[in-house]
TORDOTOR-671354 format. One record per residue (C-alpha): residue number from 1; residue in three letters; chain; x, y, z. Coordinates in Angstrom, 1 decimal, decimal comma. Each point is the difference from the previous one (the first is absolute). Layout:
N
roba nr: NUM; rest: ALA; kette: A; c1: X; c2: Y; c3: Z $
...
//
This chain:
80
roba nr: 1; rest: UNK; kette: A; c1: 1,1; c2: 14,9; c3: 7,7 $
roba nr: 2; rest: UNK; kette: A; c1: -1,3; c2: -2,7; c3: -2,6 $
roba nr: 3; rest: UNK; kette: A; c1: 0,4; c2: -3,4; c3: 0,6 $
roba nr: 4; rest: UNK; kette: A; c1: -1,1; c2: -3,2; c3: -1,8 $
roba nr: 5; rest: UNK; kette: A; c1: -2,6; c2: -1,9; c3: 1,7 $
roba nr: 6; rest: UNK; kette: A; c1: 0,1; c2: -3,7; c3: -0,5 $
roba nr: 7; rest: UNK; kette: A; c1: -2,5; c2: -2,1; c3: 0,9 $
roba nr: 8; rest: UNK; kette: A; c1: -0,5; c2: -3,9; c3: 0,3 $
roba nr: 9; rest: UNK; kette: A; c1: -3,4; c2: -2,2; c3: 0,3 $
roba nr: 10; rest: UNK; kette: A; c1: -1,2; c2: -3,4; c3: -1,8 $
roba nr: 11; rest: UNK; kette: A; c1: -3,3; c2: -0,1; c3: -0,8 $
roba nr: 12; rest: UNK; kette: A; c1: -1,6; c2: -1,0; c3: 3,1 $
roba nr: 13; rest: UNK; kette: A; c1: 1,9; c2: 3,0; c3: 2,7 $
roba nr: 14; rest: UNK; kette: A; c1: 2,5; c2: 2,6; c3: 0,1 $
roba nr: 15; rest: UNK; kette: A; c1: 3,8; c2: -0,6; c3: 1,1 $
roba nr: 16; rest: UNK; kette: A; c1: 1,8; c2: 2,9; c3: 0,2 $
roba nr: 17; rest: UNK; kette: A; c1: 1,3; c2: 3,7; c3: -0,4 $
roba nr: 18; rest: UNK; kette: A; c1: 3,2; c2: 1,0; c3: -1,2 $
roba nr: 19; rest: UNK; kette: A; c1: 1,1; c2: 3,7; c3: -0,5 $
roba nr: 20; rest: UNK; kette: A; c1: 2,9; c2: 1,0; c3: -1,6 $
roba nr: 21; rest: UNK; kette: A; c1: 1,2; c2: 3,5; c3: -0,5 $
roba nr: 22; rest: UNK; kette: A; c1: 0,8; c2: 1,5; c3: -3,4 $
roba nr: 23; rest: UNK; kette: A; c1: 3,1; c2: 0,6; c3: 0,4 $
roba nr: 24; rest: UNK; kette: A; c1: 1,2; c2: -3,3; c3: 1,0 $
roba nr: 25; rest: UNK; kette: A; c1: -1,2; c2: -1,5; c3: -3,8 $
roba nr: 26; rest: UNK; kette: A; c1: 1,8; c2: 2,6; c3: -1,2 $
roba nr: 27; rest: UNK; kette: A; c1: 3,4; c2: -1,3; c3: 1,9 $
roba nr: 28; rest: UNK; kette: A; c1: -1,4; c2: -3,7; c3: -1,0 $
roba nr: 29; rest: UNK; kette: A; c1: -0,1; c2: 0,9; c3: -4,2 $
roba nr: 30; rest: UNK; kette: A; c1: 3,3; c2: 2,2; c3: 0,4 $
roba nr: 31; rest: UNK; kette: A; c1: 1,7; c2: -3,0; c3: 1,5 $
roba nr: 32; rest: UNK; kette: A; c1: -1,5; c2: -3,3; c3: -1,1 $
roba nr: 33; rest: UNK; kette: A; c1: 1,4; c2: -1,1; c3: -3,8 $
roba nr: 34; rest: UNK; kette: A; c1: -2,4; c2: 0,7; c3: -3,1 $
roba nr: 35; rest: UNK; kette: A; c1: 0,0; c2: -3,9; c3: 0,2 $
roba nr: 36; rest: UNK; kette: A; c1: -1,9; c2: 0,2; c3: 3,6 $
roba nr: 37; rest: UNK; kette: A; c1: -2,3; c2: 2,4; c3: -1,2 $
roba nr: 38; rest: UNK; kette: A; c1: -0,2; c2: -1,5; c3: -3,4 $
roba nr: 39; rest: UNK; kette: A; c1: -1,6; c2: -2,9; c3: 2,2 $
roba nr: 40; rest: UNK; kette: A; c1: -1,7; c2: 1,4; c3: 2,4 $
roba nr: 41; rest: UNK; kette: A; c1: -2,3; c2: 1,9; c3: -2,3 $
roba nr: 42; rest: UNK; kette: A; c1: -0,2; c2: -3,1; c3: -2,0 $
roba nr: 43; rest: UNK; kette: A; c1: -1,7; c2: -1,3; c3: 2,9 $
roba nr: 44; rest: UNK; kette: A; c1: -2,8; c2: 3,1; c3: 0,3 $
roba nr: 45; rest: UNK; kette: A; c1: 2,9; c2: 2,4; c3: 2,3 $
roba nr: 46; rest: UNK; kette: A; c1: 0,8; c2: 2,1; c3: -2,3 $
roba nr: 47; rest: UNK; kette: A; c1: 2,7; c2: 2,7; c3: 2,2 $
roba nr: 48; rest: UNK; kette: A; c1: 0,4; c2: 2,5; c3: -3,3 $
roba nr: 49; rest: UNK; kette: A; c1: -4,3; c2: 0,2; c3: 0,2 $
roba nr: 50; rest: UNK; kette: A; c1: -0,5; c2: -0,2; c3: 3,5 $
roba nr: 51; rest: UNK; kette: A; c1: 2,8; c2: 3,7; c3: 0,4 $
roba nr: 52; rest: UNK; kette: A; c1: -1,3; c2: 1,6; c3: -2,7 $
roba nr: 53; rest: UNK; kette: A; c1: -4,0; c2: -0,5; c3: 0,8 $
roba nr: 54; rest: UNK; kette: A; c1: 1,0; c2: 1,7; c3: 3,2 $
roba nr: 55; rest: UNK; kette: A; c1: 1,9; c2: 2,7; c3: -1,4 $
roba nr: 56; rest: UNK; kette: A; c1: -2,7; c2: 0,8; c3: -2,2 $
roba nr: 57; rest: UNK; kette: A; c1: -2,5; c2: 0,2; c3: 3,0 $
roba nr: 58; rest: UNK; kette: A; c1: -2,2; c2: -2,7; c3: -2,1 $
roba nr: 59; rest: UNK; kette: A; c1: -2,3; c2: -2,0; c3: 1,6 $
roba nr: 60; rest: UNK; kette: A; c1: 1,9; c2: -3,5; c3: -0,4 $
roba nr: 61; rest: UNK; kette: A; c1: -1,3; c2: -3,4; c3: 1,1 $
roba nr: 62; rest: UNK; kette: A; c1: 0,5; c2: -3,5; c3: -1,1 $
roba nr: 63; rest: UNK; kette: A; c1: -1,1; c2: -3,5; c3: 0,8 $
roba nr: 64; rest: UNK; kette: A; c1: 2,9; c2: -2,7; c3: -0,1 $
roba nr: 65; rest: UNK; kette: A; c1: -1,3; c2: -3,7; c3: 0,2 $
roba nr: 66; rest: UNK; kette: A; c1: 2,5; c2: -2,9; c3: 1,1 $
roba nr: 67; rest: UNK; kette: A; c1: 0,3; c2: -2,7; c3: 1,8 $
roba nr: 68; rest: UNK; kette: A; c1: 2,2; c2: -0,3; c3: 3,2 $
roba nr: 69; rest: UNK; kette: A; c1: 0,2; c2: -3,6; c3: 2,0 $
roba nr: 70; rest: UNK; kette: A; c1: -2,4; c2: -1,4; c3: -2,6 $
roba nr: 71; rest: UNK; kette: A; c1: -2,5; c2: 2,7; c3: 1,0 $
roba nr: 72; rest: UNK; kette: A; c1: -1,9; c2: 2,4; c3: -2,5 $
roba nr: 73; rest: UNK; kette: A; c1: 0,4; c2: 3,8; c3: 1,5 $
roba nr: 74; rest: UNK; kette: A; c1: -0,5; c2: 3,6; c3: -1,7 $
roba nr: 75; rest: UNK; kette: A; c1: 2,6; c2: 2,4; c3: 0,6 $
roba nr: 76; rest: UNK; kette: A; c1: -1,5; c2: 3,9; c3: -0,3 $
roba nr: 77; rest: UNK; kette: A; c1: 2,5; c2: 2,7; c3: -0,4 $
roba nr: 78; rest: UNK; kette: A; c1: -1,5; c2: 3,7; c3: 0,4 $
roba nr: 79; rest: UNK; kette: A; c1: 2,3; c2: 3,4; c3: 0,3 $
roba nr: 80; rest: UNK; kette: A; c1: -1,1; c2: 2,1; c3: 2,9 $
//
């Protein structure tokens, strides 16, 4: 089963793993308003991108950088 692999470090160390199975973004875009998604990929989360990278079985991944309790971190989403 695919899942989206997301995965948190600043620049000096690594924070965390999350996984998160296909088909639970697929729930997520069916039931969140365009306006959510609208924003969300706004931000570099793109849902509509995300599904259809891993329906086409292409090799996806993309760095996200933002800033969380005043602290510079890279967010890197890959499709497994």
């Amino acid at each position: 089963m695919k899942s989206l692999i997301i995965e948190k470090s600043t620049k000096d160390h690594y924070q965390e793993t999350i996984k998160v199975p296909m088909f639970i973004l697929g729930g997520l875009a069916r039931i969140l308003p365009e306006g959510a998604l609208s924003s969300l990929a706004a931000k570099g989360f793109d849902l509509k991108e995300i599904l259809s990278a891993g329906k086409d079985a292409v090799n996806f991944t993309k760095a996200i950088d933002v800033v969380e309790k005043n602290i510079a971190k890279k967010i890197r989403l890959s499709i497994l």
